[in-house]
C-alpha positions in Angstrom: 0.0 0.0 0.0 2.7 2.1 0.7 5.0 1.6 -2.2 1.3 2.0 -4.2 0.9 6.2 -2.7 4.1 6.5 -3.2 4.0 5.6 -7.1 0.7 8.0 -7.2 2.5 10.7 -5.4 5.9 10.2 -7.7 2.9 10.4 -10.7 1.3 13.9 -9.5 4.8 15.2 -9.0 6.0 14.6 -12.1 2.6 15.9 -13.5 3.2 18.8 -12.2 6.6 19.3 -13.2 5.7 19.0 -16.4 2.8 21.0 -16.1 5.0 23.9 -14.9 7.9 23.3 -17.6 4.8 23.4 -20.0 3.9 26.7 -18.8 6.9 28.1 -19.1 7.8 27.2 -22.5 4.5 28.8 -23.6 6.0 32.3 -21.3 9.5 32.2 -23.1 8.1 31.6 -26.6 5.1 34.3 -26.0 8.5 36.4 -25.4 10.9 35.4 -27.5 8.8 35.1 -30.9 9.8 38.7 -32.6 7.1 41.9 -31.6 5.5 42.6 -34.9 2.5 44.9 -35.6 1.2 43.1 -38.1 0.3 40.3 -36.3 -2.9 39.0 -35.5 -3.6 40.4 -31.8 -4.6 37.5 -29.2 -6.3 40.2 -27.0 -9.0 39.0 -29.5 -9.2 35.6 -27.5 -9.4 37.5 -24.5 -12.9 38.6 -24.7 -15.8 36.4 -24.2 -17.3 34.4 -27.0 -20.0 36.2 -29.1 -18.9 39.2 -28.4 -17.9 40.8 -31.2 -20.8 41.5 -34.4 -18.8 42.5 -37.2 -15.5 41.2 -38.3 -12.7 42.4 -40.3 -10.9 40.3 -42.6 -7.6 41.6 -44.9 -4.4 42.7 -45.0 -2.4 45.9 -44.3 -5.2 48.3 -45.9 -7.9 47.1 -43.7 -5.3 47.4 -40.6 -4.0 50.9 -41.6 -7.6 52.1 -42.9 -10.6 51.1 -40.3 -10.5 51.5 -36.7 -13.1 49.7 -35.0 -12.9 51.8 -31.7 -14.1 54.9 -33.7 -16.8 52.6 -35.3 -18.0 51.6 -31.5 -18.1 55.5 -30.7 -19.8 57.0 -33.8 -22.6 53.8 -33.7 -22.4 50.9 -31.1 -20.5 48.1 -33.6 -18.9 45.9 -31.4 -16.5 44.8 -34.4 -12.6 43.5 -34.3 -9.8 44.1 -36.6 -8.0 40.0 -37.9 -5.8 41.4 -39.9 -2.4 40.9 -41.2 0.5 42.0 -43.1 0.0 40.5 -46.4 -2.8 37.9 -45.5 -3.9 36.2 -48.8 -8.0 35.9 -49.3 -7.4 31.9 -48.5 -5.9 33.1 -45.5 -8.8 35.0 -45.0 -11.1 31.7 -45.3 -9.6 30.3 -42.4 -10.0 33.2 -40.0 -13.8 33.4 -41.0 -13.9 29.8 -39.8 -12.4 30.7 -36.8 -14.4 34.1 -36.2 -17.6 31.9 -37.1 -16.6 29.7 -34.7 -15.8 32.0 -31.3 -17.9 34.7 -32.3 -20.5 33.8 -34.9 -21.2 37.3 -35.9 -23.5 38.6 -38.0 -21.4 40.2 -40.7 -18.3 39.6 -41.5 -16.5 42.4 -44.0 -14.3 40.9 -46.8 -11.2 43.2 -48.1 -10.3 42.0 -51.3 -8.0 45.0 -52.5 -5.9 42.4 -53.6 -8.0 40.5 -55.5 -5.7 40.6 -58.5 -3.0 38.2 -56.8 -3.1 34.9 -57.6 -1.5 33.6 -54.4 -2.9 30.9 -52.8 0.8 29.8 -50.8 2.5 32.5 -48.4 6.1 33.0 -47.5 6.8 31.3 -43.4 7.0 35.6 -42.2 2.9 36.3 -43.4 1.7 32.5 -41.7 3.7 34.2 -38.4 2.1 36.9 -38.5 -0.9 34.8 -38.2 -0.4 31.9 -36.4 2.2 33.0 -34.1 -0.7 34.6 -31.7 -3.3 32.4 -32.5 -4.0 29.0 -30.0 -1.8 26.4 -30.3 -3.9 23.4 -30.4 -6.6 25.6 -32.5 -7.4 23.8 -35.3 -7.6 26.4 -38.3 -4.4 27.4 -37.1 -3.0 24.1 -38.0 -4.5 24.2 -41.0 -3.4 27.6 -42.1 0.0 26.1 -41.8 -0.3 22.7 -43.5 -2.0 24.2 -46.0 -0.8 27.5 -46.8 2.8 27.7 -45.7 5.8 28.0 -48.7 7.8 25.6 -46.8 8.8 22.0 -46.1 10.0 22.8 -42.6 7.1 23.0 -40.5 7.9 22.9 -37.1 9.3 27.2 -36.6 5.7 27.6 -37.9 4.5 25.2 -35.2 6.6 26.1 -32.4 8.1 29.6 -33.1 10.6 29.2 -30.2 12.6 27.0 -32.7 12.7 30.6 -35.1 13.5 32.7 -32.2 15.3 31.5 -29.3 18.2 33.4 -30.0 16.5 36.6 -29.1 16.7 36.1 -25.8 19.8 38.7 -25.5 17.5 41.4 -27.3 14.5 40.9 -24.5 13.7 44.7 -23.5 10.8 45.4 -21.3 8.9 46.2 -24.1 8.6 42.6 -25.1 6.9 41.5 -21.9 4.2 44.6 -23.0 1.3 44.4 -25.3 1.0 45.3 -28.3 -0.4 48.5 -29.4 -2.6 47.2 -31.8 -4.1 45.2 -29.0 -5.7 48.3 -27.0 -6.9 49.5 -30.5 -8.7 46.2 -31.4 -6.1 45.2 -34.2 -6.3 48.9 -36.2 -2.8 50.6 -36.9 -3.0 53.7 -35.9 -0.1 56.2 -37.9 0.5 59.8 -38.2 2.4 59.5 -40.9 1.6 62.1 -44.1 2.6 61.6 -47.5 1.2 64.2 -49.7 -0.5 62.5 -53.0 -1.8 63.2 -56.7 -5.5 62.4 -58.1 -5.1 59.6 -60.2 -5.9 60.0 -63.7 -9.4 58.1 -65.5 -8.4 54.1 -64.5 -7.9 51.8 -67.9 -9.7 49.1 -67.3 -8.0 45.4 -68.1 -10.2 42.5 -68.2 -9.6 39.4 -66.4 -7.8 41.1 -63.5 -9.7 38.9 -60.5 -7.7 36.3 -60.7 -8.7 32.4 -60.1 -7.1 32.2 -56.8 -8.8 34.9 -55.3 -12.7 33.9 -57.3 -12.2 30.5 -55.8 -11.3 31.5 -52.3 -14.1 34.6 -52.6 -16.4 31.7 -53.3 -15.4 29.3 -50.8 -15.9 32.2 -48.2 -19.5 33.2 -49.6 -20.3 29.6 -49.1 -19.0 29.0 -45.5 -20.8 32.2 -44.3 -23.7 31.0 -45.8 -23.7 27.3 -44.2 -23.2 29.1 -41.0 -26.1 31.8 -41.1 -23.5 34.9 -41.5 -23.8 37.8 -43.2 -21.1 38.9 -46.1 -19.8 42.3 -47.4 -17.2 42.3 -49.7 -14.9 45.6 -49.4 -12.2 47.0 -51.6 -10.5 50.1 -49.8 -10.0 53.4 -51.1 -6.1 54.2 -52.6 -5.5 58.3 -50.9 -4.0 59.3 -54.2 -0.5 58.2 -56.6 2.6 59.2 -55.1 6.2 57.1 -55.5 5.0 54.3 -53.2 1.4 53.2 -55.7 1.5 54.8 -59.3 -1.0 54.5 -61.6 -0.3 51.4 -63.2 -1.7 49.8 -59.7 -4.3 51.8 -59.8 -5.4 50.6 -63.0 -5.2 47.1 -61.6 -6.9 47.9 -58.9 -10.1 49.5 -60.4 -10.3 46.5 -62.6 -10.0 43.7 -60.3 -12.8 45.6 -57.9 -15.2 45.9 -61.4 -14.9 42.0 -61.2 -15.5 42.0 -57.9 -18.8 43.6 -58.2 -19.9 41.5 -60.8 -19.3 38.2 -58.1 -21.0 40.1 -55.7 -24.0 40.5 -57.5 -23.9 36.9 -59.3 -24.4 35.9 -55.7 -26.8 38.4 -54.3 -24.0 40.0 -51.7 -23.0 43.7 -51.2 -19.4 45.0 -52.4 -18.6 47.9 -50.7 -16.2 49.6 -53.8 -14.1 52.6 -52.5 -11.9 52.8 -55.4 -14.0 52.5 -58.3 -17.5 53.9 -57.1 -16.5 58.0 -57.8 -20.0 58.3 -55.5 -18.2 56.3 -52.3 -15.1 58.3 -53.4 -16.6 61.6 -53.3 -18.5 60.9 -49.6 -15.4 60.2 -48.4 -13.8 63.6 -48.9 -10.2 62.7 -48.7 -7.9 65.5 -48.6 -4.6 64.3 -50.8 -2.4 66.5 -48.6 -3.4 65.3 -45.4 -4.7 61.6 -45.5 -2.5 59.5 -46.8 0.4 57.7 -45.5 1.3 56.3 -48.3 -0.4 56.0 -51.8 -1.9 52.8 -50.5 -2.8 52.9 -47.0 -5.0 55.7 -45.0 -3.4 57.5 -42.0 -5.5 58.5 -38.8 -7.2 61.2 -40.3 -7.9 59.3 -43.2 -9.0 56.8 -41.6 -11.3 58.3 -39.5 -12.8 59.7 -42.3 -13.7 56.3 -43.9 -13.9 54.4 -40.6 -16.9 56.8 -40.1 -18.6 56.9 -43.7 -17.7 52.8 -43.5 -20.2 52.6 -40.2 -22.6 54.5 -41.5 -22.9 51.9 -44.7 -23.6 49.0 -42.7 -25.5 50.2 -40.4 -27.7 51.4 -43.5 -27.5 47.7 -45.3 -27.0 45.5 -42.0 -28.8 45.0 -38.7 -26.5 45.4 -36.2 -27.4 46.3 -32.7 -25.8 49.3 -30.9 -23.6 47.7 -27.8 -22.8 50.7 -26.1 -23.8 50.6 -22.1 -24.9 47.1 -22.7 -22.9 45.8 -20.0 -21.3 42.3 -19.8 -18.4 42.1 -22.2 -19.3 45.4 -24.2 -18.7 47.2 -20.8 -14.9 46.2 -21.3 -15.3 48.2 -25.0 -16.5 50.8 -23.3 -13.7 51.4 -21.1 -11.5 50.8 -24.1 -13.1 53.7 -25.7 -12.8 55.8 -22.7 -9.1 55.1 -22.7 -8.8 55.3 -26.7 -7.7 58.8 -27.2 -4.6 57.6 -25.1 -4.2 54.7 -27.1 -4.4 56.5 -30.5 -2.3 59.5 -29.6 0.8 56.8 -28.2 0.4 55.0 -31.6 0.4 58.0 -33.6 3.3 59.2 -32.1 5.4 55.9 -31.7 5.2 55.6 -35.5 6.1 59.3 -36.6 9.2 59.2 -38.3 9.5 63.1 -39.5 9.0 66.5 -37.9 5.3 67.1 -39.9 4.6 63.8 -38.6 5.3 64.1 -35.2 3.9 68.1 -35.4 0.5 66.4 -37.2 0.1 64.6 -34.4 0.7 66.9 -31.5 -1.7 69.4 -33.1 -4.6 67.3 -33.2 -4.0 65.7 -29.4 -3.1 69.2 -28.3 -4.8 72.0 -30.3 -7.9 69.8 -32.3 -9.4 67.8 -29.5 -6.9 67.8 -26.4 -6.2 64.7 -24.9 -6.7 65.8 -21.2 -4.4 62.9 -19.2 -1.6 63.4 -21.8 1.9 65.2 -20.7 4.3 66.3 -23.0 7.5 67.7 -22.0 10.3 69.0 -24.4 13.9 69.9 -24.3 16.3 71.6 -26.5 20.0 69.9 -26.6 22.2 72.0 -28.7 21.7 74.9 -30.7 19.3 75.2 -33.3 20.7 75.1 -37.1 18.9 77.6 -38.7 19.4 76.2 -42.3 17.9 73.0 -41.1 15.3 74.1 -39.1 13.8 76.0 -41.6 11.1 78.9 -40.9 8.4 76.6 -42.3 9.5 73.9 -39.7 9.9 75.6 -37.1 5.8 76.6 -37.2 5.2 73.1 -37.3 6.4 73.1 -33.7 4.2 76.2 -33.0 1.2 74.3 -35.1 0.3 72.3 -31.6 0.5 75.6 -29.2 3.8 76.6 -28.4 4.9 80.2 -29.3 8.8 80.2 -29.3 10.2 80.9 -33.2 12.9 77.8 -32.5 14.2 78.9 -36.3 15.5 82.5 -35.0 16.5 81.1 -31.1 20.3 81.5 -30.5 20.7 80.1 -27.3 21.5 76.5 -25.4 18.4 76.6 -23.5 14.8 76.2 -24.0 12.3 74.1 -22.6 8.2 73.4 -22.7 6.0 71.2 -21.0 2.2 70.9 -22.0 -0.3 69.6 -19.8 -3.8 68.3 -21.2 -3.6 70.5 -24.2 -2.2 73.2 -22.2 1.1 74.9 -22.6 2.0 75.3 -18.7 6.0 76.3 -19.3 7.9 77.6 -22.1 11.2 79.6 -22.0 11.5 82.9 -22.7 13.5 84.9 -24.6 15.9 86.7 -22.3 16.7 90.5 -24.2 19.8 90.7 -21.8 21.0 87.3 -22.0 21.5 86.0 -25.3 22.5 82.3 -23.9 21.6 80.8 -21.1 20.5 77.5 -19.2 17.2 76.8 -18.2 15.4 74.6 -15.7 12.0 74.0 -14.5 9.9 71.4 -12.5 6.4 70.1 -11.4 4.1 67.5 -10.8 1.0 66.2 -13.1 -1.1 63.2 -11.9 1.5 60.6 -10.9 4.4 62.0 -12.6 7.0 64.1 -10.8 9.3 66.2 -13.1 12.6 67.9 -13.6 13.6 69.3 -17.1 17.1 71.4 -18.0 18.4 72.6 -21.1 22.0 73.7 -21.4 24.7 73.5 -18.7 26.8 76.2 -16.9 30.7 75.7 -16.3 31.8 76.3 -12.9 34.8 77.5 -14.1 34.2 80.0 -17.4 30.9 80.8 -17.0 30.1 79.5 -20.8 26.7 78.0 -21.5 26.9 74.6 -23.1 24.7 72.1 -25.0 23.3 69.3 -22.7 19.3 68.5 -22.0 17.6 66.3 -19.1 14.1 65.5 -18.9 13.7 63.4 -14.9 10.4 62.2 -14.6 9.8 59.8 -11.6 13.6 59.8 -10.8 14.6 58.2 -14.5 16.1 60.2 -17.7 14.1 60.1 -20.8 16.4 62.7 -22.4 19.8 61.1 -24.1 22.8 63.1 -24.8 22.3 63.4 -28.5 22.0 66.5 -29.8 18.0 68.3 -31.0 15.0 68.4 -29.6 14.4 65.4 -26.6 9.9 65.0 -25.9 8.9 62.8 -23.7 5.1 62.3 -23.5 3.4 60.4 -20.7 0.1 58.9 -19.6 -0.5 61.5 -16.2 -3.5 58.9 -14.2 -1.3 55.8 -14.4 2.4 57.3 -15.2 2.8 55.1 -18.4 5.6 56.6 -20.9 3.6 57.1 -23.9 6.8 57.8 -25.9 10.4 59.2 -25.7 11.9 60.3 -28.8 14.3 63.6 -29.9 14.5 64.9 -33.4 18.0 65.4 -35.0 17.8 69.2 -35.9 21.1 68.6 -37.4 20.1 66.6 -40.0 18.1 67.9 -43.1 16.2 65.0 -43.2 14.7 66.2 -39.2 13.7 62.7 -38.3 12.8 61.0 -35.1 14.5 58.1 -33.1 12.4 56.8 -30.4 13.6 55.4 -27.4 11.0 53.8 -24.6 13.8 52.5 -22.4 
C-alpha cells in the first residue's frame, strides 16, 4: 500500500513538473517570438465568446484604414480588426472559420483590395504573423499552416521558439508589454503624411480577378452561408499616386474591384467599392495633402474619415445592434473607448518618423481635440541650425500651441512642458541674455518632473549644450543633440513615448527610445 501512494505521489509530481515546464515554455516563446505589428492580436481571445458583431478580414489596408474603436463611438459596432501584413483571401477563409466559430457574428466584412493576386501559398513571415498569436492546439491554425505555408520545414511555424530562441539577448521590457494594436482592437494607428496626386481616369484590363482569389471569394461566400453569416465584400479606397502606388496599380486595382462587383451581385451580396464607385469616393472627402500615408494605405485622419462613412454603410444595409452601455463584455469596449484617445495618440506618435509627422500629431492631441491625461515635455539639446530648421518647420512646432520661433532662437536653452492640451512652461527669450541655461519642474497626476536645457561651467561661465528630462527619478532625455519629448500617460504614469529629433540633419527625423 505504501510503495502503491508512493508511485501515485511520484505520478502527480512529475505531472506537475511537467505542467510547470509546460507553462513556461508557452511564457518564453510568448516572449521570445519577434514583436511585430502586423500580427494577428490575441487580445482577440481574451474577450468572451460572441462578443464581437462584425469582423474584419484583410491585409495591411484594412489594418492601416478602419479602426473599429471609432466605429464603436460613432454607432455601437462591437467589431474586431483579424488582420495581417500581407494575408492572402485563403488566409482569409480560415480566419472566418475561426471568427464563425468563437464569435458567430453577423457580418463579417471581406477586403479583397488584392484581388488581383493569384496567391494561394504565403512565405513562413505572413503564416507568423498569423499563427504565431493564435492557440496552439486551435485547429484552423494548423490548417493555415499545413496548407498555406511556402515551406517543407514546419515545425518554426508550429513552435516559433525554434525561429527565435536566440533573441533572448534582445529581450527589452517592451517585449513583456502588449501590443499596441491590442488596445486598439487590431487597427494601426499612424501619423504619418505623405502628400499625393489624383489619379488619372483608371484603364480598365479585363480578367484582372484572378482564379485564386474567385475560388477563395467563393469558398468564403459559401461557409458564411452554411453558418447563417452575413457577407460584405470591401475594396478600400487608394488616398491618391505618389512614389509608393502609381497609376499602373491603380489601373489594376479598379479592374479587379469591377470584377469584384460582378461576383458580388452573381451571388446576391453587397461589395462595398471605395476605389471605383467615384460616389463612395466623393463621400469620403479625402484631402490628398493630409490623408494619406502612403499612396496605399489611410493615415489617422484618413481613416477616421472612412472608418466613419464605412459605419454608417452597414448600419444602412445590416442589422446590427448598438452595444454601447450594454454591459457584460461590451462594458470592457466601453472602457477601451474611454481610454482610446490615449491609445491613438501613443500609436500616432510611436510611428512618426519626421517633424510634420510628429507636429500632425501633437496638433490634433493638443490644439484639435486635447487629450486631457496626456503630458508632454520637451527639451532643447544643442543649438538650433537655422538652415535645417527652416522657418516653415519651425511653425510646425508652434502648429500644436507653443509660441517660441525655435528657427531665429540663438541660445542653449529652452524648454516646454504641456499639460492636457495646455502649454503650462515655455522659456522665454531673455533681451539681456542671449545664452543661457534653463530649468524648470512640477508635478502632473502621478508624474513628478525635472527638465534642463543647457549647462553652466563652474569654471568659465560658458553656456553649453546638454538636456535632461527626470520624470519619476529616471532620464528620458539622451545626450544626442536636438529636440528630446517625452510624452506620458498622467492617471497611471505610463511613458507614452520618448523620442528627440535630429535638428542637425536635413532630413529632421525621429529616433524613439522607450527605455
Amino acid at each position: 500500500m505504501k510503495k502503491h501512494k508512493n508511485r501515485i505521489l511520484r505520478a502527480v509530481r512529475a505531472a506537475v513538473f511537467l505542467f510547470v515546464l509546460a507553462l513556461m515554455i508557452l511564457g518564453l516563446d510568448k516572449s521570445l517570438k519577434l514583436i511585430q505589428e502586423d500580427n494577428l492580436c490575441p487580445r482577440y481571445y481574451e474577450y468572451p465568446k460572441d462578443t464581437f458583431d462584425v469582423a474584419f478580414l484583410g491585409a495591411s489596408l484594412v489594418m492601416y484604414g478602419i479602426y473599429p474603436v471609432e466605429m464603436y463611438d460613432e454607432y455601437g459596432i462591437a467589431s474586431y480588426s483579424l488582420t495581417t501584413g500581407n494575408q492572402s483571401i485563403e488566409a482569409s477563409y480560415y480566419l472566418a472559420k475561426e471568427v464563425i466559430e468563437k464569435d458567430h457574428p453577423s457580418l463579417i466584412v471581406l477586403d479583397c483590395s488584392f484581388a488581383s493576386s493569384d496567391e494561394k501559398k504565403m512565405e513562413p513571415q505572413y503564416i507568423h504573423y498569423i499563427t504565431d498569436t493564435m492557440p496552439y492546439l486551435n485547429k484552423n491554425r494548423l490548417d493555415i499552416i499545413r496548407n498555406l505555408a511556402i515551406t517543407d520545414d514546419y515545425k518554426p511555424l508550429l513552435f516559433p521558439l525554434i525561429a527565435f530562441h536566440s533573441r533572448w539577448q534582445e529581450l527589452t521590457y517592451g517585449d513583456f508589454l502588449p501590443q499596441t494594436k491590442e488596445m486598439v482592437y487590431g487597427a494601426k494607428i499612424t501619423g504619418r503624411v505623405n502628400v499625393t496626386a489624383p489619379y488619372d481616369e483608371a484603364k480598365i484590363t479585363p480578367g484582372a480577378l484572378s482564379e485564386q482569389s474567385r475560388s477563395s471569394i467563393e469558398k468564403i461566400i459559401r461557409l458564411c452561408r452554411e453558418n447563417d453569416t452575413g457577407l460584405m465584400l470591401l475594396t478600400m479606397p487608394v488616398p491618391g499616386k505618389n512614389k509608393f502606388f502609381d497609376q499602373d496599380g491603380y489601373n489594376l486595382r479598379v479592374s479587379a474591384a469591377a470584377e469584384v462587383d460582378e461576383l458580388a451581385k452573381k451571388n446576391g451580396i453587397l461589395h462595398a467599392n471605395y476605389v471605383g464607385d467615384k460616389k463612395n469616393l466623393e463621400d469620403l472627402g479625402l484631402d490628398l495633402q493630409t490623408d494619406a500615408y502612403d499612396g496605399e494605405h489611410l493615415n489617422r485622419w484618413g481613416a477616421a474619415k472612412f472608418t466613419r462613412t464605412l459605419g454608417k454603410y452597414i448600419k444602412a444595409h445590416f442589422d446590427i445592434p448598438d452595444r454601447r452601455g450594454q454591459g457584460g463584455a461590451y462594458s470592457l469596449i466601453d472602457k477601451d473607448l474611454e481610454n482610446y484617445p490615449v491609445n491613438r495618440m501613443r500609436d500616432s506618435l510611436q510611428r512618426s518618423i519626421f517633424l510634420r509627422d510628429y507636429a500632425a500629431s501633437l496638433h490634433s492631441d493638443v490644439s484639435g481635440e486635447p487629450v486631457e491625461d496626456a503630458l508632454i515635455l520637451v527639451a532643447l539639446n544643442g543649438k538650433v541650425d537655422d538652415d535645417i530648421l527652416t522657418e516653415e518647420e519651425a511653425a510646425l512646432l508652434r502648429s500644436f500651441g507653443l509660441s517660441s520661433d525655435l528657427h531665429s532662437w540663438e541660445g542653449h536653452g529652452w524648454l516646454a512642458v504641456i499639460d492636457g492640451g495646455s502649454v503650462v512652461y515655455e522659456t522665454a527669450l531673455r533681451e539681456d541674455e542671449p545664452d543661457f541655461m534653463d530649468s524648470f519642474e512640477g508635478e502632473s497626476g502621478k508624474l513628478r518632473y525635472q527638465l534642463t536645457s543647457g549647462r553652466i561651467d563652474e569654471e568659465t561661465e560658458a553656456v553649453h549644450s546638454a538636456a535632461s528630462i527626470v520624470v519619476n527619478g529616471l532620464e528620458y532625455a539622451t545626450e544626442d543633440r536636438g529636440l528630446h519629448f517625452a510624452v506620458f500617460r498622467k492617471s497611471t504614469g505610463e511613458l507614452m513615448d520618448a523620442a528627440w529629433l535630429d535638428i542637425h540633419s536635413y532630413a529632421l527625423e525621429f529616433t524613439h527610445d522607450l527605455h
